[in-house]
C-alpha positions as CSV (number, residue, x, y, z in Angstrom):
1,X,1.1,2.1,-12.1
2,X,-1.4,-0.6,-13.2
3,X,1.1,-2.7,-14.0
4,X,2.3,-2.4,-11.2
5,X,-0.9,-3.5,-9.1
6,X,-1.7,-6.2,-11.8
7,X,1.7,-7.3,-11.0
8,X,1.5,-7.4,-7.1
9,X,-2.5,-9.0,-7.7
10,X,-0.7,-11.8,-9.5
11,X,2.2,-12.5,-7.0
12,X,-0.3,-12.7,-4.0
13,X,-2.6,-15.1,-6.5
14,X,0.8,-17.3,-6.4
15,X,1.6,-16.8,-2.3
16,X,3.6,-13.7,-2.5
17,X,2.6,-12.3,1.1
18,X,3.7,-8.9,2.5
19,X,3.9,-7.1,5.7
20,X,3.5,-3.8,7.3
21,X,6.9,-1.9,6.5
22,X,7.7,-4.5,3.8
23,X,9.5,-3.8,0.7
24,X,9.9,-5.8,-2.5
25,X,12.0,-5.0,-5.4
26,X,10.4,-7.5,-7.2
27,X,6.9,-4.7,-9.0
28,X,8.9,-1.5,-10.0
29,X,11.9,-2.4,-12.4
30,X,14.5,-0.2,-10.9
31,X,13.1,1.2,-8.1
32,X,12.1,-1.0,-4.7
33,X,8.7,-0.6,-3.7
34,X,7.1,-0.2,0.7
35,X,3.8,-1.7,2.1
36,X,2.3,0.1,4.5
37,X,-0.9,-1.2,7.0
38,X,-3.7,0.8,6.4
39,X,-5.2,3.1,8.9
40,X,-9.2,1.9,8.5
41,X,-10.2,5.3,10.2
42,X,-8.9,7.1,7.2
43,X,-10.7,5.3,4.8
44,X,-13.2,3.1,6.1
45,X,-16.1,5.3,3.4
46,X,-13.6,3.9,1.0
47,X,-13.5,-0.1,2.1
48,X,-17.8,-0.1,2.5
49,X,-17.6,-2.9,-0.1
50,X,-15.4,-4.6,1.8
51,X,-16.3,-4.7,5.4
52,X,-20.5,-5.4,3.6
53,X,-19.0,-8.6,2.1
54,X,-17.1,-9.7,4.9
55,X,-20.2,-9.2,7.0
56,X,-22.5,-11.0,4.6
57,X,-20.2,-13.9,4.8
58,X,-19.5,-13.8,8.6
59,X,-15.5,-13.7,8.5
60,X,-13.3,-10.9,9.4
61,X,-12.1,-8.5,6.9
62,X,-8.7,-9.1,6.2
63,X,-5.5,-6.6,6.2
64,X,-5.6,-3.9,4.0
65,X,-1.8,-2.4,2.8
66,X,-1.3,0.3,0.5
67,X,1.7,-0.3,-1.9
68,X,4.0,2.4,-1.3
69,X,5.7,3.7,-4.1
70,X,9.5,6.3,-3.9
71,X,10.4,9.5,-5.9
72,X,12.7,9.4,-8.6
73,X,15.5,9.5,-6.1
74,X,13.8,6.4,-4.6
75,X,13.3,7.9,-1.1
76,X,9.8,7.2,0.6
77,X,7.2,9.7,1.6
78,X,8.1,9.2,5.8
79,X,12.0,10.0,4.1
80,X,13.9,12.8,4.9
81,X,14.5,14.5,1.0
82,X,11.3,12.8,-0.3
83,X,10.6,14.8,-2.8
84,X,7.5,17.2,-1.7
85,X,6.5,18.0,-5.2
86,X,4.9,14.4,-5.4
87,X,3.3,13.9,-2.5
88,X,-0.4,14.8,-4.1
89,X,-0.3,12.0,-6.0
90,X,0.0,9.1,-3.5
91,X,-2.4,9.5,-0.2
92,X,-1.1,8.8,3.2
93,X,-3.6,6.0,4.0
94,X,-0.6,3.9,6.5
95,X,-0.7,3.5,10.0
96,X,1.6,6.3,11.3
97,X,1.3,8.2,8.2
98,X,4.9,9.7,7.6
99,X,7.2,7.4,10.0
100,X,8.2,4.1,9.6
């Protein structure tokens, strides 16, 4: 899963930009990979940093997406099938939680 993050930090580095309900093929080999907006009322604790920084500097806090990852079957969380069993392991943090 780092890899995967290092890999999507690199891309956006180099202009790779994503949007809400995107997905990309281009982090997981195999499997394609979802962008979701984040829902800042269930996590704004979590983005403190963030939102401090932004302030400090005067300038809006930018977008924040969560990287979406499929089960083995490669069907997303908001899928019918997704595969319940894994759904501890990746926090619903996207607007509309389950549908997109």
């Amino acid at each position: 899963m780092q890899a995967i993050l290092n890999d999507a930090t690199r891309m956006m580095r180099a202009g790779s930009r994503w949007t809400d309900h995107a997905r990309t093929n281009e982090l997981a080999i195999g499997y394609e990979t979802a962008f979701g907006l984040v829902d800042l009322t269930l996590v704004d604790a979590e983005l403190n940093i963030l939102h401090a920084y932004c302030d400090r500097k005067g300038i809006e806090a930018p977008p924040v997406y969560q990287l979406v990852w499929p089960d083995p079957a490669h069907r997303f969380p908001w899928e019918q099938g997704f595969d319940e069993t894994l759904r501890n392991y990746q926090s619903v943090l996207y607007a509309g939680g389950t549908t997109h």
